[in-house]
C-alpha positions in Angstrom: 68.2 92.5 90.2 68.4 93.1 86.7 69.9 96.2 84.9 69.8 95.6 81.0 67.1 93.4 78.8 67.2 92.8 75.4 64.6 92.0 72.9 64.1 92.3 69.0 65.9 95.5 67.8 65.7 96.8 71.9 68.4 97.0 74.3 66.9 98.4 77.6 69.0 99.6 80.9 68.0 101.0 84.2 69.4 104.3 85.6 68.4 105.6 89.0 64.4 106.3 88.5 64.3 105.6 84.9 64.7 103.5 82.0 66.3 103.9 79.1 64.9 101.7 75.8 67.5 102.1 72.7 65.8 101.1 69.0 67.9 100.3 66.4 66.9 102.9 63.8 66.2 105.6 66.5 68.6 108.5 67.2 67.8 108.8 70.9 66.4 106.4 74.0 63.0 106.1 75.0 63.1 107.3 79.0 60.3 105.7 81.0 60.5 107.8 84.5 58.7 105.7 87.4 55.7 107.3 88.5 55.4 109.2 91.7 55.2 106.9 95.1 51.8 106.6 96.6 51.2 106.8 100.1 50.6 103.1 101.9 47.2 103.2 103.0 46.7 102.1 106.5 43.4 100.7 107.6 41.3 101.7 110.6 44.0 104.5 111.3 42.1 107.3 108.7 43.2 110.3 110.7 47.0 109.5 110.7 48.9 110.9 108.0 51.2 108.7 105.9 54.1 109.8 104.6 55.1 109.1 101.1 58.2 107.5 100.3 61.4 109.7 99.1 60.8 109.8 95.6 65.1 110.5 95.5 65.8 107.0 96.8 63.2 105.2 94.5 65.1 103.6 91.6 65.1 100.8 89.0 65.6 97.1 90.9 65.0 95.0 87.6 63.5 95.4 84.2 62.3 92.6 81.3 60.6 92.6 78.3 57.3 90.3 77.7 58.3 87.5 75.0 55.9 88.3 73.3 57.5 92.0 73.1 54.0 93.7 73.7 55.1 94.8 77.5 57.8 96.3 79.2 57.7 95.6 83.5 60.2 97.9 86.0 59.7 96.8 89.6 61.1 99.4 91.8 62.8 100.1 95.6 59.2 101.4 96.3 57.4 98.5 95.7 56.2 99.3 92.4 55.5 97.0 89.4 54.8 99.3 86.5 53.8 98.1 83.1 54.2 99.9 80.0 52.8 99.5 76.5 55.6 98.9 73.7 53.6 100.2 70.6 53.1 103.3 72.1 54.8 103.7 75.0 52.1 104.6 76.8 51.6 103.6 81.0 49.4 100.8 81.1 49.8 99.8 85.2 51.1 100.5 88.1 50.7 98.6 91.1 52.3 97.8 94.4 54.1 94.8 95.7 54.2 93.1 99.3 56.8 93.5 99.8 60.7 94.3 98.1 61.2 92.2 94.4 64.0 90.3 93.7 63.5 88.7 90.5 60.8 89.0 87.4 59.4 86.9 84.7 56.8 86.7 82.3 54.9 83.4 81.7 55.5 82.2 78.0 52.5 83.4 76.8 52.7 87.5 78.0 49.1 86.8 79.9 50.8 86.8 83.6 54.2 88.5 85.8 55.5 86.6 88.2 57.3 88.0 91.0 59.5 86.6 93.6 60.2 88.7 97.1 62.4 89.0 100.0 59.9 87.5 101.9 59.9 84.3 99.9 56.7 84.7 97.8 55.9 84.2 94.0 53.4 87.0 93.4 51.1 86.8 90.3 49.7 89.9 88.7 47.6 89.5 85.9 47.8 91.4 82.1 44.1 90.6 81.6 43.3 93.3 84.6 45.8 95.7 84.8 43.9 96.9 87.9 44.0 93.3 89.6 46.1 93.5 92.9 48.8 90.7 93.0 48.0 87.2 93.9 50.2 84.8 96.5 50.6 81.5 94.4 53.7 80.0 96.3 55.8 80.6 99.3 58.9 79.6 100.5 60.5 79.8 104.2 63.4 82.0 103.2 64.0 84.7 100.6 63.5 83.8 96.9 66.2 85.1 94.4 65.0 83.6 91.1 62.7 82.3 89.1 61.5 80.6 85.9 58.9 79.0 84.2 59.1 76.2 81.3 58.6 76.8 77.4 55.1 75.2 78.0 54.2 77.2 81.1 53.1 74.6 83.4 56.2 74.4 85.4 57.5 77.1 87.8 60.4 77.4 89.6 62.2 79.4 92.6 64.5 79.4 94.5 65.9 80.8 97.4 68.6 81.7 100.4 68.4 78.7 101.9 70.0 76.5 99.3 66.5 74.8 97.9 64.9 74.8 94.5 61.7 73.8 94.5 59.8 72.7 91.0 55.6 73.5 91.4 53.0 73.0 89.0 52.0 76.5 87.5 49.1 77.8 87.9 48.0 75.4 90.9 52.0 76.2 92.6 50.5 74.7 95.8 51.2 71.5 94.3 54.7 70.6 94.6 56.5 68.1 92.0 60.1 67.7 93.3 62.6 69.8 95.2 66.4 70.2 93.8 68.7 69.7 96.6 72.5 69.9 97.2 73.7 73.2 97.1 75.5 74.5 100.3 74.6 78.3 99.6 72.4 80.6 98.8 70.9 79.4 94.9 71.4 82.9 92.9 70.4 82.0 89.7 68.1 79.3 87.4 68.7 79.1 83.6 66.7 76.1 81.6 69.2 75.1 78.7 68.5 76.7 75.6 69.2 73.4 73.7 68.2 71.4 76.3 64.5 72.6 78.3 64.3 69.5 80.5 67.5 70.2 82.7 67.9 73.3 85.0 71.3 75.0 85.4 71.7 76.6 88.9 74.4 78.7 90.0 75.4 79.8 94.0 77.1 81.3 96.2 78.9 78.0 97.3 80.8 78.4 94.1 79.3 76.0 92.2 77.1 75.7 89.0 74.7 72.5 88.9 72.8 70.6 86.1 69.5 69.3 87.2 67.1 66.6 85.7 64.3 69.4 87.8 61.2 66.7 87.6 62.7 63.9 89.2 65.1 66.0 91.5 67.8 64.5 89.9 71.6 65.8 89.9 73.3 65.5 86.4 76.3 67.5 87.0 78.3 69.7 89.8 81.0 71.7 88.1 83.5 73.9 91.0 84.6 77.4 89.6 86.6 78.7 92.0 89.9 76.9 90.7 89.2 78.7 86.9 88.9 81.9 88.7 91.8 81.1 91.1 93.9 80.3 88.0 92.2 83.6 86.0 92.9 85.9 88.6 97.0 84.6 89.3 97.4 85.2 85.6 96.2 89.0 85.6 97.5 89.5 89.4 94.3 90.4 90.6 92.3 89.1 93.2 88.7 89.1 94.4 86.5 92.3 96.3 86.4 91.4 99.7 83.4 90.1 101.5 84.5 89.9 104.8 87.6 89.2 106.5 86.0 85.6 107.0 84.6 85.2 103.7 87.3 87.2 101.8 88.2 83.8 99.2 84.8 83.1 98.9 83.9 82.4 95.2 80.1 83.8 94.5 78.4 82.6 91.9 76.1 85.7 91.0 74.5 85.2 87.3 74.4 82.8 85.0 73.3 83.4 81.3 72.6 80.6 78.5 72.9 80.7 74.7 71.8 78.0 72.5 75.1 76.4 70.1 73.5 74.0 68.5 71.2 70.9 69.4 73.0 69.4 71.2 75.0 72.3 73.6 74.9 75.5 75.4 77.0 78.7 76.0 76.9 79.5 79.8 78.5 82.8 81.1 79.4 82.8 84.3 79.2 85.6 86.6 81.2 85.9 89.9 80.7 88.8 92.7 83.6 90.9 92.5 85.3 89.6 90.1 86.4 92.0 87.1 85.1 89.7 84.1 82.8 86.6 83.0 84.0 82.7 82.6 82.6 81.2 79.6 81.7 77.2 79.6 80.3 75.1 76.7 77.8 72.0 78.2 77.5 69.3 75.9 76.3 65.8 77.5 76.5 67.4 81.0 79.9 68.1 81.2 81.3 71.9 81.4 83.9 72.9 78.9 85.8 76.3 80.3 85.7 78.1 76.6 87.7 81.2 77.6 87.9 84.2 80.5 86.3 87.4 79.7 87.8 90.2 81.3 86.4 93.8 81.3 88.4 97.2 83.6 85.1 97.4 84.7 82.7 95.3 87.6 79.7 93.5 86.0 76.5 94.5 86.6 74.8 92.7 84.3 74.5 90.7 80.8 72.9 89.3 78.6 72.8 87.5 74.8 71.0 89.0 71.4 69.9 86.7 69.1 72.4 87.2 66.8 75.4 85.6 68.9 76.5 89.0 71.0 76.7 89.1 74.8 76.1 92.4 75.7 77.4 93.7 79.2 76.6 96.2 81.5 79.4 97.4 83.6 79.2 99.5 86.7 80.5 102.6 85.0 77.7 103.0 82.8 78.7 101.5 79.6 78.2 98.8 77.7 80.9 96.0 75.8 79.6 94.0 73.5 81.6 91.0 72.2 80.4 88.4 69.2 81.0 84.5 69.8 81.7 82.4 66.3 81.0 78.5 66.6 82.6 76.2 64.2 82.7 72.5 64.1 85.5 72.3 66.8 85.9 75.5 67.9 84.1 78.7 69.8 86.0 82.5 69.9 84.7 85.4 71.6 85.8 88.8 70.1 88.6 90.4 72.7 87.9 92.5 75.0 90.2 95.1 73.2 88.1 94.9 69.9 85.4 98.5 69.0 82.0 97.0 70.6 79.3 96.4 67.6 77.5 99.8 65.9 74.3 100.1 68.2 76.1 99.2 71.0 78.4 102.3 70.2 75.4 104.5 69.7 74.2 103.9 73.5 77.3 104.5 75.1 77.7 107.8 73.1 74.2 108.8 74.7 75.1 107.1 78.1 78.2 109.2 78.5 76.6 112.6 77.8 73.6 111.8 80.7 75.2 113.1 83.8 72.6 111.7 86.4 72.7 108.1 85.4 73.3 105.7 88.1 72.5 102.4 89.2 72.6 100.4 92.5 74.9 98.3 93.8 74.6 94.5 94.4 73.5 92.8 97.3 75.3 89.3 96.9 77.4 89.5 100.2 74.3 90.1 102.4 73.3 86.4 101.3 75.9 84.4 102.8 75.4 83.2 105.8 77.5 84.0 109.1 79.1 81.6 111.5 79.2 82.5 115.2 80.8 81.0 117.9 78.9 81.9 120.8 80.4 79.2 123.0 83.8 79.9 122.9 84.6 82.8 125.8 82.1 80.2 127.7 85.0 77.8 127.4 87.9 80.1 128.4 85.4 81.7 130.9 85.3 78.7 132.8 89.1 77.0 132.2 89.4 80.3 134.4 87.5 79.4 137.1 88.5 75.8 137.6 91.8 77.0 137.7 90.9 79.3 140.2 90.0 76.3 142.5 
């Protein structure tokens, strides 16, 4: 899921069953509503009626802008993929997915959208023919959660709920280069370093975040974080949403977001399911530097960096915080928490204050991990019993 995107002069955040794009320069959003739901057709059953879909419980899943800044995609609950025009704003597609979306991206060049599924399959749908149903080019035994292609576009890669990344040729994804292996969790999240293409950062619910050499298959680097947000949270007294009363110290690994320093290192946020904030690292030469703890009153939806150095944040009550970072030679600051969020930053949350209806959904992290059971156990005591017995 993915509830803000940014792109030149755009800052763009879901709410319920729209989307709202912010211009700098404009005095008000630009609200893209998603079309009405169409009724699934069903073949050889022509004389059953289909009910349509409840157009109240339809809202935004994820939203991105095309690099090249032509197109705007919204997948939705429904199944939809709809495709705007950004000159004019004008509907340019909507079509219908398999099955549920969990992650989007355009290829480099704006001619293709990829999208991954709960089902586990990359589904390509084309820009050339905005009336071309979606395309199957990969598939995976599990549900996919990410996905990303290289700069040059002949690398894809996904993956999934059952701790594999897998690294395909693009557009021939049937042929399979190398598979990334080692996490003990679900993989949540795939980032290529900014300063860096050529090694994949990976984040997961085993509370880890991993540097990848993806061709080979390689591990570079395995970097814990639940002792920073151990140590974060004893310092502000806090202490993590519970999963469940078996997994209630898990650290989750949700999102991880890359900025480029300079040639030769990254900025990596780091963002953790129910956790109140975002951990900041620096990688230079594969090794994580924790650069400082950002906390926010708020939970995190969602966040993302503008070119000019600012990490805009979504938080769960509908507003956004901005903060700038400032690299020197042997130092990096982010603006506190406490400081007036930049200008057009201000401007949105004046408008997202006044809009009574906005709303977004709620994360599905904890669903991912996966469950331990002990079916053998009253087995055991079951028959201690009886051998008593005799």
């Amino acid at each position: 899921m993915s509830f803000i995107d940014i792109s030149e002069g755009r800052i763009a955040v879901s709410s319920g069953s729209k989307s709202l794009v912010f211009q700098e320069g404009s005095d008000g959003p630009i609200v893209l509503e998603l079309p009405s739901v169409r009724p699934e057709l069903k073949e050889n059953k022509p004389t059953k009626p289909v009910a349509v879909a409840d157009e109240s419980k339809n809202v935004v899943l994820g939203l991105r802008f095309s690099p090249c800044g032509k197109w705007f995609a919204v997948y939705s609950s429904a199944k939809q993929l709809v495709l705007w025009e950004t000159a004019s704003w004008t509907l340019a597609s909507e079509r219908y997915m398999p099955k549920t979306a969990t992650s989007l991206k355009f290829t480099p060049d704006s001619q293709d959208v990829i999208i991954v599924d709960k089902a586990g399959d990359a589904v390509q749908f084309s820009l050339k023919d905005l009336l071309k149903e979606g395309e199957v080019i990969l598939g995976h035994l599990s549900m996919l959660l990410d996905v990303v292609l290289t700069p040059d576009g002949k690398k894809i890669i996904t993956c999934d709920r059952d701790e594999k990344i897998r690294i395909s040729h693009y557009p021939n994804a049937y042929n399979i280069i190398s598979y990334c292996l080692g996490h003990k969790e679900f993989v949540s999240s795939l980032n290529l370093l900014p300063h860096k293409p050529s090694v994949l950062l990976s984040a997961s619910g085993d509370s880890t975040i991993r540097l990848w050499d993806f061709l080979s298959g390689q591990a570079l680097a395995s970097y814990d974080c639940s002792l920073d947000v151990s140590k974060q949270l004893s310092v502000n007294g806090t202490s993590l949403t519970q999963v469940e009363n078996d997994l209630s110290s898990s650290v989750i690994v949700h999102k991880v977001c890359s900025s480029k320093i300079n040639d030769n290192s990254s900025l990596v946020c780091v963002l953790f399911y129910g956790y109140n904030g975002l951990l900041v690292y620096r990688i230079i030469d594969n090794n994580f530097e924790l650069i400082q703890a950002v906390l926010v009153e708020e939970t995190v939806l969602d966040f993302c960096f503008r070119i000019n150095g600012e990490l805009v944040i979504r938080l769960a009550n509908n507003v956004l915080q901005s903060l700038l970072y400032k690299c020197t030679a042997t130092n990096i600051t982010f603006s506190s928490s406490s400081e007036k969020p930049t200008k057009f930053v201000t401007k949105i949350n004046e408008i997202l204050e006044k809009d009574k209806d906005q709303f977004v959904t709620s994360s599905n992290v904890p669903q991912l991990l996966k469950r331990k059971f002990d079916n053998v156990k009253e087995y055991y005591q079951q028959k201690k019993a009886r051998l008593g017995e005799q």
